[in-house]
N, C-alpha and C positions, 0 to 999 in steps of 0.2 A: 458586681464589683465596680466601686468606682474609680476610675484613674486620673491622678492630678497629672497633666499633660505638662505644665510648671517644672512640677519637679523631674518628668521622666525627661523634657527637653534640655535639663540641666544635665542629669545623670549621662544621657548620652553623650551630651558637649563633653563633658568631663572624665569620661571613656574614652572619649576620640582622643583628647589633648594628652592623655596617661599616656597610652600608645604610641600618639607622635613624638611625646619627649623619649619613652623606652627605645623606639625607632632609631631615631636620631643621637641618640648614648649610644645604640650597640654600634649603628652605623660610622659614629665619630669612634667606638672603640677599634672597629676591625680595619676602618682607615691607616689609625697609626699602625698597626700589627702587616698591614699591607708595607706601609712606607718603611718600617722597621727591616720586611726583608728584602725591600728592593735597596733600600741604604747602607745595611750589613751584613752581604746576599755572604762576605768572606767568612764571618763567624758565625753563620748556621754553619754553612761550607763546612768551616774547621771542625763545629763538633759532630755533625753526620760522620765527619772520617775518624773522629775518635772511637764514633761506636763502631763505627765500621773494621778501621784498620788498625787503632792502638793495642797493644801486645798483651795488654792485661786488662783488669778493669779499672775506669776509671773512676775516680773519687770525686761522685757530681754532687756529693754535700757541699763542696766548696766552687764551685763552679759559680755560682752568683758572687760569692765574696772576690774571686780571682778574677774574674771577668771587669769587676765594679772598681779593683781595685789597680785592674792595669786601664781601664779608662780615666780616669784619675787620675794615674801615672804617666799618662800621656797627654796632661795638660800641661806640665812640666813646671807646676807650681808646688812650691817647698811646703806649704802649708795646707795645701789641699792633698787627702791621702785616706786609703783605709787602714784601719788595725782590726785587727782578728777578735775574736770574742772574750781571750784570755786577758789581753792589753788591757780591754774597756772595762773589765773586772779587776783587773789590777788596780786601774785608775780611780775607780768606784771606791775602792777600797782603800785606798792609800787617801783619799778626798774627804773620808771621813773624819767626824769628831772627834772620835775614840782615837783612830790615830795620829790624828793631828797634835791631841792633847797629852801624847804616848810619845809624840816625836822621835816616831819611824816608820820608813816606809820599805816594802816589800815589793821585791820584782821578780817573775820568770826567767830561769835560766833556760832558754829554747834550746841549748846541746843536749840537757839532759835532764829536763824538767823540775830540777830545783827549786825551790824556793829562797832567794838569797834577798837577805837587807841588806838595802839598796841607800838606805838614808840612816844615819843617827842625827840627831842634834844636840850639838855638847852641852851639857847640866839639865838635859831632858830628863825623866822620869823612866824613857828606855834606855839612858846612857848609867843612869844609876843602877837597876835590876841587871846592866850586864848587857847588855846589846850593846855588838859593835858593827859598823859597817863591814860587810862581806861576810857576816857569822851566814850560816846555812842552815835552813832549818828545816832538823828531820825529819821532825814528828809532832802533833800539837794535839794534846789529852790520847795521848795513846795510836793516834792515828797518822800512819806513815805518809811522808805528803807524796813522795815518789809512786807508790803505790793507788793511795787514794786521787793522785792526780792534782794539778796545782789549783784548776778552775772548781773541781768539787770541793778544796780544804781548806781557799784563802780566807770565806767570809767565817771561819771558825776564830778568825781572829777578833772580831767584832763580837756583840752578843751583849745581856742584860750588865748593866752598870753593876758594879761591885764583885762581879763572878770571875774567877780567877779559869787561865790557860796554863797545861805545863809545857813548855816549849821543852824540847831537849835541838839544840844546836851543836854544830859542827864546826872548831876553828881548830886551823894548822892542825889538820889532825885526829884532835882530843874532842871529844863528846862533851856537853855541859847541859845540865836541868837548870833553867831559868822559871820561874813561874811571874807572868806576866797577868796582870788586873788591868781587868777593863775597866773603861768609866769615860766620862766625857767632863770631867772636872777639867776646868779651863786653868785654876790654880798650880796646878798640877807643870804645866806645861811653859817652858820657860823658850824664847826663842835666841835666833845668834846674837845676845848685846850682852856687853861688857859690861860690870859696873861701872858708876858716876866717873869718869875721869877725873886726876887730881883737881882739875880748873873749873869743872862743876859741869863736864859736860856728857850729855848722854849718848852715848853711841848702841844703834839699834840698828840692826842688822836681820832681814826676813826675804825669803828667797821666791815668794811669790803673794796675790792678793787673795789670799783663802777668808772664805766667809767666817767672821767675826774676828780678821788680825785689826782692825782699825777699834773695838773693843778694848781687842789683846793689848793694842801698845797702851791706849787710855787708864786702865788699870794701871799698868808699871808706872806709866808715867805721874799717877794720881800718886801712888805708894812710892814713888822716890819725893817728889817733891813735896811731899808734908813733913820728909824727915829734911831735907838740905835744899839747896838752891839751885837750879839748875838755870844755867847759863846758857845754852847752846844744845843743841841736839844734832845729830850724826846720823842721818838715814844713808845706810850703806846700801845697795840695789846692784849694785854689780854685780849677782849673781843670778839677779832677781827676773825670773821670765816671764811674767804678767800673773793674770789672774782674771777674775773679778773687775771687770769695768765698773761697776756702781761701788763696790769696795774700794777699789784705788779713788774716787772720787770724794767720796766719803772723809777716806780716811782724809785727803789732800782739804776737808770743809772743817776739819776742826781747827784750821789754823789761817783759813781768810772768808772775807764775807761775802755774800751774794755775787752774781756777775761772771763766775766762770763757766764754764760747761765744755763738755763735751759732745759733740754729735757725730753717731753710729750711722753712716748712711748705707743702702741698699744699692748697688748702682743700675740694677736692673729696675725694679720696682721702685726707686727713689722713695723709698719707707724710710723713714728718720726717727732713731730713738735718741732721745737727749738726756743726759746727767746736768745737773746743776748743782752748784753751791747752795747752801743758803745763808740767811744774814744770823745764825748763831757760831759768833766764834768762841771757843774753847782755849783755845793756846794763841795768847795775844800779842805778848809782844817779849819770845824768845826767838833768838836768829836761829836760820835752820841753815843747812848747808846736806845736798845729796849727794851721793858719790855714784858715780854708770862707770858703765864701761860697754865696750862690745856681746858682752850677756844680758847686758838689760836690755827688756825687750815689754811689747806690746802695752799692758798696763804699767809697767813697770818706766817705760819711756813718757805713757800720759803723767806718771805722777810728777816725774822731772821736769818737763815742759809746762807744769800748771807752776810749778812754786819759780820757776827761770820766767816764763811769761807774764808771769804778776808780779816780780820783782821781792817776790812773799820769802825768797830763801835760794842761796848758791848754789848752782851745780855744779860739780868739779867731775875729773876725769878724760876719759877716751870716749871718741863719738862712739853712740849706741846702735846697737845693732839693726835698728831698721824696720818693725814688723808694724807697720800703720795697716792691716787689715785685721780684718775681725772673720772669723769662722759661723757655718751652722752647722750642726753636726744630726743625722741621721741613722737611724738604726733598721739593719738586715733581717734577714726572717731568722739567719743565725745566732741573733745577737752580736753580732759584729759591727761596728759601727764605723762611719765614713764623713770625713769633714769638707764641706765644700767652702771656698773662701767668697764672701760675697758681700762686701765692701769694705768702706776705709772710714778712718777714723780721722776726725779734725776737734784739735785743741783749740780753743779761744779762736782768735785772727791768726794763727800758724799753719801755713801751706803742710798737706798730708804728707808725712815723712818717713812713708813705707818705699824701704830699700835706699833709704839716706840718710834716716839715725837723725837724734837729737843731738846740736851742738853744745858741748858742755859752755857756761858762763867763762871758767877758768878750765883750758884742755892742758891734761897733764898725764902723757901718758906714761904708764906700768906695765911690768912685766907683770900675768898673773899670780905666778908662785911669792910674791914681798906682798899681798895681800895681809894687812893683819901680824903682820912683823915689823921688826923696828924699822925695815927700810920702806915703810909705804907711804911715802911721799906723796900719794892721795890724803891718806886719813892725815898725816901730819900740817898738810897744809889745808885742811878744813879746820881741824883744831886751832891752828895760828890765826885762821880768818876769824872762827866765833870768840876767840878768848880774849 
């Protein structure tokens, strides 16, 4: 037999090197495992004496979640936090198409595991079939959610387009069979805006940047203005807690050209992701005017600070709430998921304005409750501005 001395000089070199890298990974793994318990010699500590001395057993399913989640909690930032596995399915759920376009959303009642809507939207498709805010819902195609538990019954509310759910809910009381249809018909689904004001003006109202609301208004706005004039538009955002960074961008490029942006920075890694306008405008030359307040927040504040910084449209109101950082969010072996905050956000040439809020153009502060009634001296003096 013959032997290429070539190839076995290689195969050995590259045996050795396999090794010294696997070497060097375990070596670099048991490192950290070392520094881990000389660093947090207290919380081995603590759970040795759990198994040891706690009075019953302890529930070490959630152990990684509790553990992850008081590290976190001891950052003492508002925005960085874990939620449990139910939350992150809740939000999964309620984030969807079907019930975006059903405008309603569904939350856990944690006293007594309920399922309570949590959201209607007036002249929605769920506000017609009979959903109201706070209704409870007992049972959906025969199965008890108390029973079946909230996290195994929520996603029955989803499911193939056109197939119908019978809901039986619970208000003040009284039992009611509602039978709700799925679908993701965007038609379907109408958001918080008023018809055309008398003076031709549109007032639009939407409470976060959910994928396809910059769509959603384009449509309406296509379908009003082929029938009448409009004059002015009304983006109410006071309620509005962001969303969708490339959505709030977006939607803000239908109405100026090229030249804006946003940049998402890392402040660890100095990783930059940037949003841009571009030079197709859409809606050219009607006055806009935004309404904030102390609710508006994250994307909700970008979109005010781009039409206020380019001179493109009013802001009026109470300075906003403040949230110029952006989140990454991580998932547990439980499915529980944890958001760490890890950098900020800068509009155009506008110093970052997390925890000091966008200052409105014209500040005019309200109480929230005259919101949308004859005394909101916000919307009324938006209206005066565009008419």
């Amino acid at each position: 037999m013959k032997f290429d001395l070539t190839k076995l000089t290689y195969g050995f070199f590259g045996a050795c090197a396999v090794a010294g890298l696997t070497y060097l990974g375990v070596t670099k793994y048991y490192e950290k495992e070392i520094a881990f318990g000389e660093n947090y010699s207290g919380v081995i500590k603590a759970m040795e004496n759990i198994d040891e001395d706690y009075y019953k057993d302890a529930d070490k399913e959630n152990y990684e979640r509790n553990m992850v989640s008081g590290l976190l909690k001891g950052l003492g930032d508002t925005y960085t936090f874990c939620s449990d596995s139910s939350k992150a399915l809740e939000i999964s759920v309620n984030a969807s198409m079907q019930m975006q376009t059903a405008g309603f959303k569904v939350g856990k009642d944690e006293t007594n595991g309920n399922m309570v809507v949590t959201e209607v939207i007036p002249e929605s498709y769920a506000e017609n079939i009979g959903l109201r805010e706070g209704d409870i819902i007992l049972s959906i195609d025969g199965k008890n959610v108390r029973q079946t538990g909230f996290d195994n019954i929520v996603r029955e509310l989803l499911g193939k387009s056109d197939t119908s759910a019978e809901l039986v809910i619970e208000r003040d009381g009284d039992t009611k069979k509602i039978t709700y249809v799925r679908s993701i018909d965007e038609k379907r689904f109408l958001p918080l805006y008023k018809e055309i004001l008398d003076n031709g003006i549109l007032y639009y109202r939407f409470d976060s940047f959910d994928e396809g609301e910059t769509a959603n208004f384009k449509r309406i706005f296509d379908g009003f203005s082929s029938e009448e004039e409009i004059k002015g538009i009304v983006f109410d955002l006071r309620s509005n807690g962001g969303g969708a960074m490339s959505e709030a961008v977006g939607f803000f490029d239908l109405f100026a050209p090229e030249g804006s942006h946003v940049v998402c920075e890392e402040t660890r890694s100095k990783k930059k992701e940037i949003y841009k306008t571009t030079a197709d405008v859409q809606i050219k030359d009607i006055k806009v005017a935004v309404l904030v307040s102390e609710e508006t927040l994250s994307s909700g504040e970008i979109f005010a600070a781009l039409f206020s910084n380019t001179g493109r449209g009013t802001v009026i109101g109470s300075q906003t709430g403040g949230k110029g950082v952006f989140q990454q969010t991580y998932t547990l072996s439980d499915m529980s998921t944890y958001s760490i905050v890890s950098g900020y956000y800068y509009v155009n040439d506008i110093p970052n304005y997390d925890k000091v809020g966008i200052t409105p153009d014209i500040i005019l502060d309200m109480e929230k409750r005259f919101r949308c009634t004859d005394d909101d001296i916000q919307l009324e003096k938006a209206i005066e501005l565009l008419s």
